[in-house]
Each structure stands twice: as C-alpha cells, then as structure tokens.
TISE-130936 format. One record per residue (C-alpha): residue number from 1; residue in one letter; chain; x, y, z. Coordinates in Angstrom, 1 decimal, padded with zeros to 4 digits. Last residue first. Layout:
# residues N
k  r  c  xx  yy  zz
NUM  a  A  X  Y  Z
...
# end
This chain:
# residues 174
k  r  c  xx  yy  zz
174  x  A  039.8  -027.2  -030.9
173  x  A  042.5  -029.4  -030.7
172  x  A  042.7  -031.3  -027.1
171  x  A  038.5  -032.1  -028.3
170  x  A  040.3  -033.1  -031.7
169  x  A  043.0  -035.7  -030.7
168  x  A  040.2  -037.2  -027.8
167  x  A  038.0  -037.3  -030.9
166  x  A  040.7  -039.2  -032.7
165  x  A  042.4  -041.5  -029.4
164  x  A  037.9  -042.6  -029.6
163  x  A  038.3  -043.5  -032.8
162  x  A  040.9  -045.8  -032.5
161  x  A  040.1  -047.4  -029.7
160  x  A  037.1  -048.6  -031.6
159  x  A  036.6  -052.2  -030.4
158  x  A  038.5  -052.8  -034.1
157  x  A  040.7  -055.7  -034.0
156  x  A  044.0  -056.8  -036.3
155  x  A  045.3  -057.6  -032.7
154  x  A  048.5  -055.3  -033.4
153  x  A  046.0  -052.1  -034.0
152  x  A  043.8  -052.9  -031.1
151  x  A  046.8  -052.8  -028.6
150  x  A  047.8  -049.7  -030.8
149  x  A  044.7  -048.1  -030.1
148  x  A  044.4  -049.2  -026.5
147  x  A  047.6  -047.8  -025.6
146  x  A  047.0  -044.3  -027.5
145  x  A  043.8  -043.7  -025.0
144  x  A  045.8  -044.5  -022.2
143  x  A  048.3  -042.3  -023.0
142  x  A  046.2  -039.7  -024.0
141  x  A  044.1  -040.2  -020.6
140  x  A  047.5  -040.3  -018.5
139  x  A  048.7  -037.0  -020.1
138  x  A  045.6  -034.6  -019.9
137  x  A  045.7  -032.2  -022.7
136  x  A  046.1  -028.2  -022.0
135  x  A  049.6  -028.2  -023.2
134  x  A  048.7  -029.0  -026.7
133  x  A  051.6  -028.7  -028.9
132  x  A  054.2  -030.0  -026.2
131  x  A  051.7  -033.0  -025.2
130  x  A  052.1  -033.5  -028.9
129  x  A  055.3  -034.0  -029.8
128  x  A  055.4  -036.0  -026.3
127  x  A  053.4  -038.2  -027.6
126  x  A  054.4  -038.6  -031.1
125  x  A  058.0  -039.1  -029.4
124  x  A  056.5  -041.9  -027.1
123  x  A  055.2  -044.0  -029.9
122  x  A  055.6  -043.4  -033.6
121  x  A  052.4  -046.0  -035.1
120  x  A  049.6  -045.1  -032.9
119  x  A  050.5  -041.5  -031.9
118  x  A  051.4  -040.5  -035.4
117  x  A  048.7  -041.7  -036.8
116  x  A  046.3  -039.5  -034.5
115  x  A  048.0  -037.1  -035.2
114  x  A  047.7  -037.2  -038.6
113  x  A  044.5  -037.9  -038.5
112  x  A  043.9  -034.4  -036.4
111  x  A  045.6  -032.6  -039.0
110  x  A  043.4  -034.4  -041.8
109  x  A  040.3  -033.2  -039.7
108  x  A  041.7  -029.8  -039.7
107  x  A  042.6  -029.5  -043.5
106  x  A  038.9  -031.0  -043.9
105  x  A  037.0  -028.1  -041.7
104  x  A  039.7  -025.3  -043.7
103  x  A  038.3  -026.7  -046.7
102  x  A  035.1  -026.1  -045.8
101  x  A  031.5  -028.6  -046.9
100  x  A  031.8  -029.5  -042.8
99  x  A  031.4  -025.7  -041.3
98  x  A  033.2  -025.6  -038.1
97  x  A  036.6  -024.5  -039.3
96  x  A  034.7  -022.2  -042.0
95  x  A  032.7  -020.6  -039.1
94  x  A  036.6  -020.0  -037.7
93  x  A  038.0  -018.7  -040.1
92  x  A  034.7  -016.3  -041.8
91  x  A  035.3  -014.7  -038.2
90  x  A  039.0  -014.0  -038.5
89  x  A  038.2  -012.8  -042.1
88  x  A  035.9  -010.6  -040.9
87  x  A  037.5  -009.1  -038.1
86  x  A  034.6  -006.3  -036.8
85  x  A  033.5  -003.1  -037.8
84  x  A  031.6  -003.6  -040.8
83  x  A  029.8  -006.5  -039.2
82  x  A  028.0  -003.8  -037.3
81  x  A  025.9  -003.0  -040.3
80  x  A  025.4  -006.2  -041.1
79  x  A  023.8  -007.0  -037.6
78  x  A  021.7  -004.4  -038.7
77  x  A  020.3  -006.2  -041.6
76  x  A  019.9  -009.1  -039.5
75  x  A  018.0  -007.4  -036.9
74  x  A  015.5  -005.7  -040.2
73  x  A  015.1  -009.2  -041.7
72  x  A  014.4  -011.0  -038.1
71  x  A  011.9  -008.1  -037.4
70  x  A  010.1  -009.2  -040.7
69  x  A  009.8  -012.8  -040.0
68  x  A  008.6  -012.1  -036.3
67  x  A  009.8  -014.6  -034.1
66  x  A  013.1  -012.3  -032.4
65  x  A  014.8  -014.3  -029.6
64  x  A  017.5  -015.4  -031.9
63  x  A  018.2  -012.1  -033.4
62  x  A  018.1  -010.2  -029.7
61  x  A  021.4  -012.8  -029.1
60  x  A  022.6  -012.0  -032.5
59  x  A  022.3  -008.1  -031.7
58  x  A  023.7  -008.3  -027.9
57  x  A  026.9  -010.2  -029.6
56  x  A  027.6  -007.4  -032.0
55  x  A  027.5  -004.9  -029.3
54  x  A  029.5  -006.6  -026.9
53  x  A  032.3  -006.8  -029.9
52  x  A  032.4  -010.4  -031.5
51  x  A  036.2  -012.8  -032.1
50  x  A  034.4  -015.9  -032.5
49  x  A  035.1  -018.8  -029.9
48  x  A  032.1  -018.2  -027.8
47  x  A  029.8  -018.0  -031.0
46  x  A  031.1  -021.9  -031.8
45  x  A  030.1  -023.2  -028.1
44  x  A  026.7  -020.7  -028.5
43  x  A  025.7  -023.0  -031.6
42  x  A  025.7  -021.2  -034.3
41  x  A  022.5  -020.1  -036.8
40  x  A  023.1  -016.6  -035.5
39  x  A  026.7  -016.4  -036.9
38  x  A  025.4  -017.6  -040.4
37  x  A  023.3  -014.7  -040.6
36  x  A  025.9  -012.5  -040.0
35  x  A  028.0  -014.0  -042.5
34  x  A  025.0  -013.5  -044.8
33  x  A  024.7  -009.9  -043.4
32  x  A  028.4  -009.6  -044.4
31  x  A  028.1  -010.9  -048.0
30  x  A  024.3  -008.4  -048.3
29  x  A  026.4  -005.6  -047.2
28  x  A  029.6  -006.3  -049.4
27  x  A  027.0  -006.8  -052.5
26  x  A  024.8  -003.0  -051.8
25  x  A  028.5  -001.8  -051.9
24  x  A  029.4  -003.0  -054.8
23  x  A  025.9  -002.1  -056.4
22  x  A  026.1  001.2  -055.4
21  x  A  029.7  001.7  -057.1
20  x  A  032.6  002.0  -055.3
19  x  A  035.0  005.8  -055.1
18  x  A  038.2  005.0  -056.3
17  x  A  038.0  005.1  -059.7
16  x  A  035.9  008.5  -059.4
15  x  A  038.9  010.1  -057.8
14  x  A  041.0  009.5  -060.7
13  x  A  038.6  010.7  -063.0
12  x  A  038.3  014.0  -061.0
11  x  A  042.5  014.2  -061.1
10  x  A  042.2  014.6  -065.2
9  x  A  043.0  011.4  -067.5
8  x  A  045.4  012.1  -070.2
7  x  A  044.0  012.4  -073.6
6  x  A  044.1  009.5  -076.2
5  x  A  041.1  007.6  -074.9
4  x  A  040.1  003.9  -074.1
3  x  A  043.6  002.9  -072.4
2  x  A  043.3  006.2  -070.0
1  x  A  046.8  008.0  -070.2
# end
C-alpha cells in the first residue's frame, strides 16, 4: 500500500517511481560535466593515468585548444555527454588522488609516511617489504636514499635526506 493513501498502488505508479525527474537528470549532467571540466584542467601526466575512451580524450584535447568562451561551454557540455559512458567512480579516484583538499590525496600521503618511517627506523625488512610492493623501484637508489636518512636521523641533523627517501617513496608510488 502507498504510506499517503489507503488504496493499493496500481503498476503505472510503480513505473513512475522509477522513471527520474528532469531536474535529477539535468543534476547528474551538470556533476559529470564538472568532472569533465576538471579532467581538462589536468595536467596531461594525471589525464594519462585516467581510465578515457579515444573519443573522450579527442573531446578534452579539442577543449583545450578551443578560445572561444561559448565553444568551451558547448565542448564541455558534450564531454558530459560522453562522461555517461565511462568509469566514473574510477575517474573521480584518481582526480581525488591528485587533488590536495581529498581525502584519498591525504590517505596517500600518510601511506607514503609510513613508509617512509618504516624504512628509517625498521631497516632491511622495511626494505624489502617494500621492494616487494613496488617492483618497479630501483634498489641501490632506495638504499642509498634510506642510508642517508637514518645517517641524518642518528646525527640529530636535517640536510634533508629525509625528504628526499619521501618523494623517492611517492614517485615508486604513483
């Protein structure tokens, strides 16, 4: 029974619950145009990591060529319309892991920290821990790298060793 009336609900009232309003829909377009937006405001290193069809990435690439105010509002407004078709929550991912105000950009920073801790104060397990996470990382540099940290870390210095094992950390990362 519908909670607002005593008589049973007939199969067109069903139908109509599933069918979205104007406004909802008019809301998912302008959401994935602003996602689409966002994409043509990358950097072409972040657009080369985000999941795009050929189509997609012919549109942002005709976006950024585009001076015209009102051409840009018609190409983004298409762009949303192949934004239906593609992984959004794959792309919203990885714009949030590259967007600093995310909390997905912060749990990744922490991650990196971590390891970064881990290296300085655990040693030759750390290191291997994480020569077995990140295959494509070059040994003798992390090494090095973690050497000069800890060195740094026992001297009460900072030359900044520190900061330098992090970016290496986060370059192996991303």
């Amino acid at each position: 029974m519908n909670k607002h009336n005593k008589f049973p609900k007939n199969e067109n009232e069903d139908e109509l619950e599933d069918v979205k309003s104007r406004t909802q829909i008019k809301r998912e377009m302008e959401g994935l145009q602003a996602i689409g937006k966002k994409l043509c405001e990358c950097k072409e290193s972040i657009l080369k990591e985000v999941p795009l069809s050929d189509e997609l990435d012919d549109a942002i690439s005709t976006y950024k060529r585009i001076s015209s105010r009102e051409a840009k509002r018609r190409q983004l407004q298409y762009i949303g319309k192949l934004m239906r078709s593609e992984p959004i929550e794959d792309i919203q991912l990885i714009l949030d892991k590259h967007d600093a105000s995310s909390q997905v950009f912060a749990q990744h920073l922490h991650q990196i920290e971590a390891w970064r801790d881990r290296l300085i104060n655990d040693g030759k397990s750390a290191l291997t821990d994480f020569v077995d996470a990140h295959s494509n990382v070059e040994v003798q540099q992390l090494r090095q790298l973690t050497r000069n940290a800890i060195k740094d870390k026992d001297n009460s210095k900072n030359t900044g060793a520190a900061k330098k094992l992090f970016q290496f950390i986060k370059k192996a990362a991303d």
